[in-house]
C-alpha positions, 0 to 999 in steps of 0.5 A: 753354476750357469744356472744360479750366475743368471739368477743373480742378474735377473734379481738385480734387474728385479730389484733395480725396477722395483726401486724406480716404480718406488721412486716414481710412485712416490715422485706422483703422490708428492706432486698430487699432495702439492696441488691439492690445497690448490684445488681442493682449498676446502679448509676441513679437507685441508684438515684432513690430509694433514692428521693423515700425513701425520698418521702416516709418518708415525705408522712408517716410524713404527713399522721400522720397529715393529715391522722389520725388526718384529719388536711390538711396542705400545709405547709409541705415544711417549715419543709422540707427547715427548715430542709434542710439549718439546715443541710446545715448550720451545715456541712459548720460549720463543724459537723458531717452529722449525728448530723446535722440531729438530728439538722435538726429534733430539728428545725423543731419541733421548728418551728412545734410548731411556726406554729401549736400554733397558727394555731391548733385554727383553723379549717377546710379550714381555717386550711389549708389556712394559712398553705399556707400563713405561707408556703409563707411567710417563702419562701419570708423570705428566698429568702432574707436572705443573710447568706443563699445565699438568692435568688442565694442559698446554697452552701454545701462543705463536706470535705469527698469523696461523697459516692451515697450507703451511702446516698442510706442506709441513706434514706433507715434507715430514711423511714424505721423509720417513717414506725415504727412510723407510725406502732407503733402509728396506734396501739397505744392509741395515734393513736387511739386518732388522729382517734377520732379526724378526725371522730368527734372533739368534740366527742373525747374531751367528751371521754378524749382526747385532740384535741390540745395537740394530733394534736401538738403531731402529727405535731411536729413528722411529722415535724421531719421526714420532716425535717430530710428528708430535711437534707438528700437531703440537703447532696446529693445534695449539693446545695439548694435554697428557690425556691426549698425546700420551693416551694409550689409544694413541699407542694404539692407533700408531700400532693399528695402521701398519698391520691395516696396511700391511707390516714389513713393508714399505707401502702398507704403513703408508696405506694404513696410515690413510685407511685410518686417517680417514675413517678414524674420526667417523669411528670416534664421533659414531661410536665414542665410548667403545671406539677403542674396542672396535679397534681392538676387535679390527686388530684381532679379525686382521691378524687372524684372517689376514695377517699381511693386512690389506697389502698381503690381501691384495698381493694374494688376489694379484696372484690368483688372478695371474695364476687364473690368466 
């Protein structure tokens, strides 16, 4: 008994500091991300880290599902294009950019609860197999629907001068936020529950939690952020099209980051998300015909050799090299 009473406080003291190193890293990276446009005013850095941010913010939605509640899904890039012509639709209206996020997140959710309703039932690969026939299908319908342009696109005309650091520090505040989702719930008793639910589904809904309700919970948060990230790309680049935000290799790319960087953690989607942000458009540009085979090939060799993706490797290497010392 004295023994497992003083294992219960060192855990606690464990937990508390890794939840300020958490807190302070993440603290560190804001403030570098701030200064850089500062420093850094290259217009095609700026660029840069600001796809990233928004590929981070979608890799950390995804991982909420796909990571800690074990639900691989390919139908991330909906949310995305939800998002994505919800802004567009709204600031040709006339709203504010802003409140059309806001709109862009409500949607998604929306639609989240569309797909997840009946998809939740299923399981496994069949799960993911029709979060690809959904992604599909919602592309087709897009491509001719003609007051969003249909095949041809959407065309965004903002009556304000275009501002690059300005929506530079709106992906920065937008992957920030889902870090502290992503931070909150990995500590809380519901990320504890998505876990349950990704080791054994049947076990967890013995110990009180509800697989269902948990994974719509999930989907619908993960749905918002995508969706949002959606909008703010929508605004930058001013012109969409349902080839682009609803592509299934947009599925992809959302799905590939957090097994990069590591899935069910907290910093393997954040990780991940960079690795590809930065790579991603050398990828294309060297190799634009089979750049989607290569991510496949990538995806394969990480899940064989390395599931716990660059995260999980290093995290053995740190171990080595202690048990070496």
């Amino acid at each position: 008994m004295i023994g497992s009473s003083a294992i219960l406080p060192a855990r606690s003291i464990a937990k508390r500091i890794a939840n300020w190193r958490n807190t302070a890293l993440l603290w560190v990276l804001l403030a570098a991300f701030a200064v850089a446009p500062l420093l850094i005013p290259s217009p095609n850095t700026i660029r840069l880290l600001f796809i990233t941010f928004l590929w981070v913010t979608t890799s950390i939605a995804w991982n909420l599902l796909g990571g800690f509640a074990g639900q691989v899904s390919f139908g991330f890039a909906v949310f995305y294009g939800v998002g994505a012509y919800t802004t567009a639709l709204l600031m040709n209206a006339g709203l504010n950019p802003f409140i059309a996020f806001l709109a862009s997140a409500f949607t998604a959710v929306l639609v989240s609860l569309l797909v997840g309703v009946p998809a939740f039932r299923l399981k496994g690969p069949y799960f993911a197999i029709a979060t690809i026939g959904i992604s599909e299908a919602v592309r087709v319908v897009m491509t001719n629907l003609t007051f969003t342009g249909g095949a041809s696109g959407y065309r965004i005309v903002e009556h304000r001068p275009f501002s690059q650091r300005e929506q530079y520090y709106t992906a920065l505040v937008l992957a920030s936020l889902g870090l502290v989702i992503s931070l909150l719930i990995a500590n809380a008793k519901f990320g504890m529950g998505l876990k349950a639910i990704r080791q054994d589904e049947d076990a967890a809904a013995d110990l009180g939690v509800n697989p269902y309700t948990y994974k719509l919970a999930a989907h619908a948060l993960a749905a918002a952020l995508t969706g949002m990230a959606g909008g703010v790309f929508a605004r930058y680049a001013a012109f969409i099209h349902p080839g682009g935000v609803f592509g299934f290799h947009t599925s992809v790319h959302i799905l590939l980051m957090p097994v990069i960087g590591g899935i069910a953690t907290v910093w393997g989607p954040v990780l991940g998300g960079f690795v590809f942000g930065i790579v991603e458009e050398e990828i294309v540009a060297s190799f634009p015909e089979i750049h989607l085979l290569l991510y496949g090939i990538l995806l394969i060799i990480i899940v064989l050799f390395e599931p716990g993706g660059i995260l999980g490797g290093a995290n053995k290497l740190l171990r080595r090299f202690r048990a070496k010392g």
